[in-house]
N, C-alpha and C positions, 0 to 999 in steps of 0.2 A: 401394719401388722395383719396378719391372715395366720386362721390357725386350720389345723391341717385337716387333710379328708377324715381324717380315723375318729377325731372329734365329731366332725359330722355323721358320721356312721356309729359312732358311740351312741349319742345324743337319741338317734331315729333309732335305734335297735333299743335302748331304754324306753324309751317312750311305745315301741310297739308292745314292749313286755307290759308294761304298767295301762295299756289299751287293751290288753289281751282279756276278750269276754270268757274265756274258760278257766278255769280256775286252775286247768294244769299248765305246764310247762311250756313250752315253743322250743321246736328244734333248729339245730342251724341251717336246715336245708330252706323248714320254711320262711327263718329269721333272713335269711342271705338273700335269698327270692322278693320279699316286701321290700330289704332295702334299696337292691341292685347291686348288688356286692359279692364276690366273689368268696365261697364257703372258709377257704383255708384263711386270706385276708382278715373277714369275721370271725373265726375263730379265734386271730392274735389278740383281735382288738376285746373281746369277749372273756380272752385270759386276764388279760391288765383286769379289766371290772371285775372279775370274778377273785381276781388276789386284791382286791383293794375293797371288798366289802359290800359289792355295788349288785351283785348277780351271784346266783348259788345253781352249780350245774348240778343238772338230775344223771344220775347216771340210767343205763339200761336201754333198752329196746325202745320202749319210748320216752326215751329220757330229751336230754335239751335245757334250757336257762330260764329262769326266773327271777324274779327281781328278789332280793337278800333282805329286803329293808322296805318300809313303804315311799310310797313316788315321794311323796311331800316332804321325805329325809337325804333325797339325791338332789343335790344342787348346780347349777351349773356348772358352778365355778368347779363342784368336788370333781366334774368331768373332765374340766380341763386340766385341771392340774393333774389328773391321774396321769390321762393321753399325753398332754404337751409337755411337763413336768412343770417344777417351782422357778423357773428361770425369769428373772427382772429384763423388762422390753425394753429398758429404754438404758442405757450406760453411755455414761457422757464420755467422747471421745478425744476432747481438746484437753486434758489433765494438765500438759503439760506447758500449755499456749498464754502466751500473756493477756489473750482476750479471758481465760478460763481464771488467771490470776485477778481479772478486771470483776468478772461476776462471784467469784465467790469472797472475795476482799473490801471491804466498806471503805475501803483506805483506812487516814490515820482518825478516825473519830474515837471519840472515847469511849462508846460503844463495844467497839473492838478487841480494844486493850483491856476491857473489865469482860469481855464474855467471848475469850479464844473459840467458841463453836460455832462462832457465827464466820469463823474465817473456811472451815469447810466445806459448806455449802454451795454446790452453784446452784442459781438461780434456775436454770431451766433445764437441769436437773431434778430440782424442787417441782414444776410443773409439770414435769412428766411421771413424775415418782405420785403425784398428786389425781393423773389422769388414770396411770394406773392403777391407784387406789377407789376410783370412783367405778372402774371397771370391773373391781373383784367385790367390790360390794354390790354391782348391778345382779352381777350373777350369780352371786350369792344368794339374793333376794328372789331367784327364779328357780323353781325346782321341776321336776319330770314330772310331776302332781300338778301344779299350777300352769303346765301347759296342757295337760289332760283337760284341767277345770277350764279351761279358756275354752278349748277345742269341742266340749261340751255343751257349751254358753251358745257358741256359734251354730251347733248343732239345734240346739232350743230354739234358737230366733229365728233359723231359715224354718224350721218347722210350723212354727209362730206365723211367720209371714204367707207358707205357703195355704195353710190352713185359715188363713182371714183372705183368702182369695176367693174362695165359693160364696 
């Protein structure tokens, strides 16, 4: 699983908005230049956030984007599902194989025959649907805020360190 550049340029163009020391806006000329990204490219990617709640564009002369919402309420995950969409990673493709008949069938146990849901299930289905859910929760748990606050931290300690040098 790899997920696509536009995530990664989503991600860095949020996090330069929500780093930005001025209190106004950033335009896409200078948004596109910190990322390395090409203006028109940034600007598709900059529509999606912008119709999903994530960036509120300033119109006018010196207009440009800002963030819609504070960092700590953009989550990873809300990025990638904007960018990648809701699409499930992992879809088992032997449905119809007598191995796929073997994982999702306990045979004849009594099991079985008293709880018909347990015949749909395949197993490593079930792990992947499992992996995937550890993943939307990871990044859920991580927001454009709490890599600001990180990047912050680290900023503090090299200062810290540099300054118990004299």
């Amino acid at each position: 699983m790899q997920f696509s550049k536009s995530t990664d340029y989503a991600l860095h163009a949020l996090v330069h908005l929500g780093n930005s020391s001025s209190l106004s806006n950033i335009g896409i000329k200078e948004l596109s230049s910190s990322i390395g990204v090409s203006e028109s490219y940034l600007s598709k990617i900059m529509s999606k956030l912008r119709q999903n709640g994530m960036v509120r564009a300033v119109p006018g002369v010196n207009g440009g984007y800002e963030l819609a919402r504070p960092a700590e309420q953009i989550s990873f995950l809300d990025v990638v599902q904007v960018i990648e969409g809701n699409q499930q990673l992992f879809e088992c493709s032997h449905a119809n194989s007598r191995l796929h008949e073997l994982l999702t069938h306990e045979g004849d146990a009594p099991l079985c025959q008293e709880h018909p849901e347990h015949h749909s299930i395949c197993l490593i289905e079930k792990v992947m649907d499992g992996a995937e859910q550890h993943l939307y929760q990871y990044l859920k748990e991580h927001t454009i805020g709490s890599i600001l606050d990180e990047a912050a931290k680290r900023c503090n300690h090299k200062g810290n360190k540099e300054g118990n040098k004299e």
